[in-house]
C-alpha positions as CSV (number, residue, x, y, z in Angstrom):
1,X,-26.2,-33.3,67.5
2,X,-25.2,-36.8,67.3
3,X,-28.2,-39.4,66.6
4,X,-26.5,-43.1,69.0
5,X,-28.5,-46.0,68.2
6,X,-30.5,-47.1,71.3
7,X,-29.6,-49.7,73.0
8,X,-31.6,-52.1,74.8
9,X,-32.0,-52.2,78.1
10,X,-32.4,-55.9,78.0
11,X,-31.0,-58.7,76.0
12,X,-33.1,-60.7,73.9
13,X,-35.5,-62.3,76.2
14,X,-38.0,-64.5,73.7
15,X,-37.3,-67.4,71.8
16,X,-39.6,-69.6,70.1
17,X,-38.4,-72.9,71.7
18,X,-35.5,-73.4,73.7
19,X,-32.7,-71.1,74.0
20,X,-29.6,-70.9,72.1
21,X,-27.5,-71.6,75.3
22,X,-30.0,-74.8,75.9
23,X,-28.9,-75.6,73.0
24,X,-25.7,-75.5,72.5
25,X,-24.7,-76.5,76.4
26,X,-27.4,-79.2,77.0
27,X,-27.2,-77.9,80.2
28,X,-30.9,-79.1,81.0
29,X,-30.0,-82.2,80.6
30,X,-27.1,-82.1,82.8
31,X,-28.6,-80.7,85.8
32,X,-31.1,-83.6,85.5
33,X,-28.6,-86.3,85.6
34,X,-28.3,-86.8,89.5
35,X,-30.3,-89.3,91.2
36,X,-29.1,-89.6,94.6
37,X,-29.5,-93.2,96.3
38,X,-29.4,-91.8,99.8
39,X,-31.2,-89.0,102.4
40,X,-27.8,-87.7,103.4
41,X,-27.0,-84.1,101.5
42,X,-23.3,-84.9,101.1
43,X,-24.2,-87.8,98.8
44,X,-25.3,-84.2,96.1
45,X,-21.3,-83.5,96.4
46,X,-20.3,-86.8,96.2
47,X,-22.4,-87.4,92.7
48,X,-22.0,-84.4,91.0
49,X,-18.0,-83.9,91.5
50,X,-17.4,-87.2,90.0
51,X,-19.6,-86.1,86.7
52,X,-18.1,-83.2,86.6
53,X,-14.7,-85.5,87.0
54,X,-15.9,-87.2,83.9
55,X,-16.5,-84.6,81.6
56,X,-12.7,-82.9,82.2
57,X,-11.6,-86.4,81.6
58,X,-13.4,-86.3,78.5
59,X,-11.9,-83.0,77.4
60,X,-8.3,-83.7,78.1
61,X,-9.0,-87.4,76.4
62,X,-9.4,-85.0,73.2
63,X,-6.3,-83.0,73.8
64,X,-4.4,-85.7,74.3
65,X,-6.0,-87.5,71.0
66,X,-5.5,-83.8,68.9
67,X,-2.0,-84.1,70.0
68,X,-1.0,-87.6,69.2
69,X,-2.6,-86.8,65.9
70,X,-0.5,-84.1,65.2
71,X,2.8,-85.9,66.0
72,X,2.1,-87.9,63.7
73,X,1.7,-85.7,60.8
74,X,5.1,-83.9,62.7
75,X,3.3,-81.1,63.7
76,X,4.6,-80.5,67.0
77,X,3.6,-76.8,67.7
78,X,-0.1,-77.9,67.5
79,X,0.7,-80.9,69.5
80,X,2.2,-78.6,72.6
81,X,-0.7,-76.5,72.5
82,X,-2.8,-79.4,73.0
83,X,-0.8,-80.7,75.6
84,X,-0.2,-77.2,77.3
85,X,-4.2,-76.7,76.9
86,X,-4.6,-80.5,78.5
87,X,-2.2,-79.0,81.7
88,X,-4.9,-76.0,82.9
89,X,-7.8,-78.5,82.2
90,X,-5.4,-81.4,84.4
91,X,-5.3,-78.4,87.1
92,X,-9.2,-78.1,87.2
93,X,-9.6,-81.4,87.1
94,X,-7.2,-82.0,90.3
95,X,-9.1,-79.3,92.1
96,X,-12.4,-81.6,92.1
97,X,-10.6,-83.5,95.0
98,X,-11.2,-80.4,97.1
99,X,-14.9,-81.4,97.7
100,X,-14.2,-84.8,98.6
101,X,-10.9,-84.2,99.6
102,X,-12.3,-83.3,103.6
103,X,-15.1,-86.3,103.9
104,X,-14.5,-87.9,107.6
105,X,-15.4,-91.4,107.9
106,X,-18.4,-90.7,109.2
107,X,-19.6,-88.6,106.4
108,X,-18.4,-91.2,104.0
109,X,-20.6,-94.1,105.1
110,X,-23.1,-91.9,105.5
111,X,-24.1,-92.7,101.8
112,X,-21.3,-94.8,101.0
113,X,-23.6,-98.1,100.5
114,X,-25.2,-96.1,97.4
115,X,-22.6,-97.0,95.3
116,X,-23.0,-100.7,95.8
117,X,-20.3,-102.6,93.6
118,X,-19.6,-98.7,91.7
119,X,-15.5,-97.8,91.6
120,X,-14.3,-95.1,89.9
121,X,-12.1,-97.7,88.3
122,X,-15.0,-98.9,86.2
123,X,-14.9,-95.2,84.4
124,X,-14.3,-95.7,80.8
125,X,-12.9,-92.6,79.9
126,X,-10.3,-92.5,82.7
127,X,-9.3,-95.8,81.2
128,X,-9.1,-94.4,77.9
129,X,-6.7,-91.6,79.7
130,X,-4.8,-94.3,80.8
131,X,-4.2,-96.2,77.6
132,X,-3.0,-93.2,76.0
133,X,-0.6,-92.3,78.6
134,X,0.9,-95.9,77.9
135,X,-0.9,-97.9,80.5
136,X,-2.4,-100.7,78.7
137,X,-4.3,-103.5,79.8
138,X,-6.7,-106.0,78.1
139,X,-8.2,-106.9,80.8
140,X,-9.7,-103.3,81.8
141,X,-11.8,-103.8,79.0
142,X,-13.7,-107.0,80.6
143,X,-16.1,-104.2,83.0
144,X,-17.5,-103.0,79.8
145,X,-18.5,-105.6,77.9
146,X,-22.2,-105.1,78.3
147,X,-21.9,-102.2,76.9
148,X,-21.0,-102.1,73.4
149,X,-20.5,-99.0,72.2
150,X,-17.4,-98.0,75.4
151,X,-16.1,-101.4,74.8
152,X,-15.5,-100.8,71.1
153,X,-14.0,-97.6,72.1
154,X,-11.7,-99.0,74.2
155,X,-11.0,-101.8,72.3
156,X,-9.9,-99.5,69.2
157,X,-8.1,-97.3,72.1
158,X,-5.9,-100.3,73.5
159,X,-4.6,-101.0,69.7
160,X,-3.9,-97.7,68.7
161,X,-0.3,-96.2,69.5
162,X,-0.6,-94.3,73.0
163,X,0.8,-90.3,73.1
164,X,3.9,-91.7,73.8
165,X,4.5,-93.9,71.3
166,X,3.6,-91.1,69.0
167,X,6.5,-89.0,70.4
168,X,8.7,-91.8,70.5
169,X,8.0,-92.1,66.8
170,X,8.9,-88.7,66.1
171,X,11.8,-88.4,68.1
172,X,12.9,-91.6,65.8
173,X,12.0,-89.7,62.6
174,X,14.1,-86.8,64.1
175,X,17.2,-88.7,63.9
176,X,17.5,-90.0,67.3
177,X,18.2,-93.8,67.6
178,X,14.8,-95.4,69.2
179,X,15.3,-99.1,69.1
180,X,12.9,-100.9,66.9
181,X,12.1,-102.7,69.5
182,X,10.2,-100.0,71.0
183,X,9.1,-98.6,67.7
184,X,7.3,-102.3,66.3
185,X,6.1,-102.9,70.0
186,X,2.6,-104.2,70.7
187,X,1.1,-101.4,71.4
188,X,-1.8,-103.0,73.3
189,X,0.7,-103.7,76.1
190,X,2.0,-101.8,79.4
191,X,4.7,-99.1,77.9
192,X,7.9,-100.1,79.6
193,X,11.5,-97.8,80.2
194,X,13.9,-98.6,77.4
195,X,17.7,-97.1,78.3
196,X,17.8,-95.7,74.6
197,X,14.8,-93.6,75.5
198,X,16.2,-92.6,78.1
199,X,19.7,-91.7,76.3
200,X,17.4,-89.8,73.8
201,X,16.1,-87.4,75.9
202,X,19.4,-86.5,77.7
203,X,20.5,-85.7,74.6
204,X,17.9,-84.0,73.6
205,X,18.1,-82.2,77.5
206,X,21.7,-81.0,77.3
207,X,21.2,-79.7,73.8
208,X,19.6,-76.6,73.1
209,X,16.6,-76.0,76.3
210,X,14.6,-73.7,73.5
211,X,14.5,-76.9,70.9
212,X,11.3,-78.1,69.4
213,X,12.0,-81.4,71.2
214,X,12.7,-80.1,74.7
215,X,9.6,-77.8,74.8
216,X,7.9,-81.0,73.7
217,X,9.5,-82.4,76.7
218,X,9.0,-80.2,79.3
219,X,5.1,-79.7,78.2
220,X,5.2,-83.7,78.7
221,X,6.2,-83.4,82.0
222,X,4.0,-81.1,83.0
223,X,1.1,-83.5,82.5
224,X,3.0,-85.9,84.0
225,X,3.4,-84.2,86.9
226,X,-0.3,-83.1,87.1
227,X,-1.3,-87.1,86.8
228,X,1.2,-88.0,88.9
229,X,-0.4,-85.4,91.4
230,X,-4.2,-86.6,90.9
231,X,-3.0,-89.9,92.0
232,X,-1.7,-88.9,95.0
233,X,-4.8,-86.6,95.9
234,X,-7.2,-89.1,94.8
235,X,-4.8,-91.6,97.3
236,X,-4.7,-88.8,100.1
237,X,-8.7,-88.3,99.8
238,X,-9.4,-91.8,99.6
239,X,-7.8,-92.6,102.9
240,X,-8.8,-89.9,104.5
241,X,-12.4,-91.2,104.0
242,X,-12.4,-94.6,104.4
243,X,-8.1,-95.8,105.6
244,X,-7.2,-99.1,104.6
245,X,-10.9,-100.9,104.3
246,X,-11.0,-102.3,101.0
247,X,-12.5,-100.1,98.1
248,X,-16.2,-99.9,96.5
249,X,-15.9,-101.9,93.2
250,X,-13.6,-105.0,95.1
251,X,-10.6,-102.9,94.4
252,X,-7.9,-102.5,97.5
253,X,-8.7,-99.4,98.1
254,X,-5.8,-97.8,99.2
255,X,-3.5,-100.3,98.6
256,X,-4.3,-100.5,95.0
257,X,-3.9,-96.5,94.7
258,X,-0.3,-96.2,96.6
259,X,1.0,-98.7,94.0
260,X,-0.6,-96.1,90.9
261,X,1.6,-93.1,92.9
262,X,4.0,-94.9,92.8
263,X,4.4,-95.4,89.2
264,X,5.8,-92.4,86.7
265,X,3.9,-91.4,83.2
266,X,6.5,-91.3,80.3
267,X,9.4,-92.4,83.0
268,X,12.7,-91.5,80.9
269,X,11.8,-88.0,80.9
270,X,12.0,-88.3,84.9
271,X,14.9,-90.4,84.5
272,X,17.1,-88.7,81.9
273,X,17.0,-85.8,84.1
274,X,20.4,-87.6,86.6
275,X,22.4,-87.5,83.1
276,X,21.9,-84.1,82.0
């Protein structure tokens, strides 16, 4: 006869203080975070999907950051994992508009007053997202100075080389002719389309599709796309909700965002594309 081991019918149940999931997950402390402003239930939604927008832009911030690091030490298969890693948590963190994404008017001002002067384009980490997708801007960094620990880590994000210029760096180190004008550019400024980019990656596009370089590529345009895509649903939500009024925050509201769609992240990959 075979002696088994019992096991038990429960899993450990007592702990001397917290419990290990507490933690690790904190998640006490972030189901205590909302404070609603307003009786109506929808403001709940309203709150809670954009923290839960904030913490995916926090993790794909560090994707992005583990992959510009490892470009620059050439190590470009940990720098697509990143980046491929950064595409499933882009795709979660698109699928937030989906709560918000069917407010009516109605339900919008509903609580809408709440957020007084608040815009999601005060959020510091978006704005860190941005600067390292090449979309610098001093001036993004005026909302947070009463708050100095985001401002300094924004300021050190707007002088440190964005994602791109990382890959541009390599693809220079790689033999390909990046001007040095792109390559000693202050990197505290907008990114802006250089042709010799854009000849770099046709080349690199009509050589051979399995290269190092063109599975970089292609994992860099899927984020693209998937930024490209949570401007338009943020866009598509936003007037939906509230049309053309102007935004919370003294933005334009929907003016502001069709002028973001509009624009393309690391545009010579889109661009080299008619010349393969």
């Amino acid at each position: 006869m075979s002696h088994q081991a019992s096991e038990p019918e429960t899993p450990h149940l007592d702990f001397q203080g917290t419990t290990p999931y507490e933690d690790y997950v904190k998640a006490d402390v972030l189901t205590h975070l909302q404070h609603t402003l307003s009786d109506d239930p929808g403001e709940m939604v309203f709150l809670v999907t954009t923290q839960v927008m904030e913490l995916w832009f926090t993790v794909v911030v560090h994707e992005w950051e583990t992959a510009a690091h490892a470009l620059r030490s050439d190590d470009v298969p940990t720098a697509v994992a990143a980046l491929k890693r950064s595409v499933r948590e882009l795709e979660a963190l698109n699928a937030s508009w989906r709560p918000l994404g069917q407010l009516t008017p109605a339900q919008f001002n509903s609580y809408r007053s709440a957020l007084g002067e608040g815009s999601g384009f005060q959020s510091a980490m978006y704005r860190r997202m941005e600067f390292l997708l090449g979309e610098k801007s001093a001036s993004m960094l005026v909302p947070h100075r009463g708050a100095p620990r985001v401002h300094a880590e924004l300021e050190k994000a707007l002088h440190e080389p964005s994602l791109y210029d990382e890959v541009l760096a390599l693809l220079a180190r790689r033999g390909h002719p990046i001007p040095a004008s792109v390559l000693r550019r202050d990197v505290s400024q907008r990114y802006e389309p250089s042709p010799a980019v854009e000849a770099a990656w046709t080349a690199i596009y009509s050589g051979d599709e399995h290269g190092e370089l063109a599975r970089l590529g292609e994992a860099l345009t899927d984020v693209a796309e998937l930024v490209w895509r949570w401007r338009n649903d943020h866009l598509v939500a936003t007037r939906r909700a509230m049309g053309a009024k102007a935004g919370t925050g003294g933005s334009a509201g929907v003016a502001w965002l069709e002028k973001r769609a509009q624009k393309n992240v690391f545009p010579e990959l889109w661009t080299a594309r008619s010349h393969v």
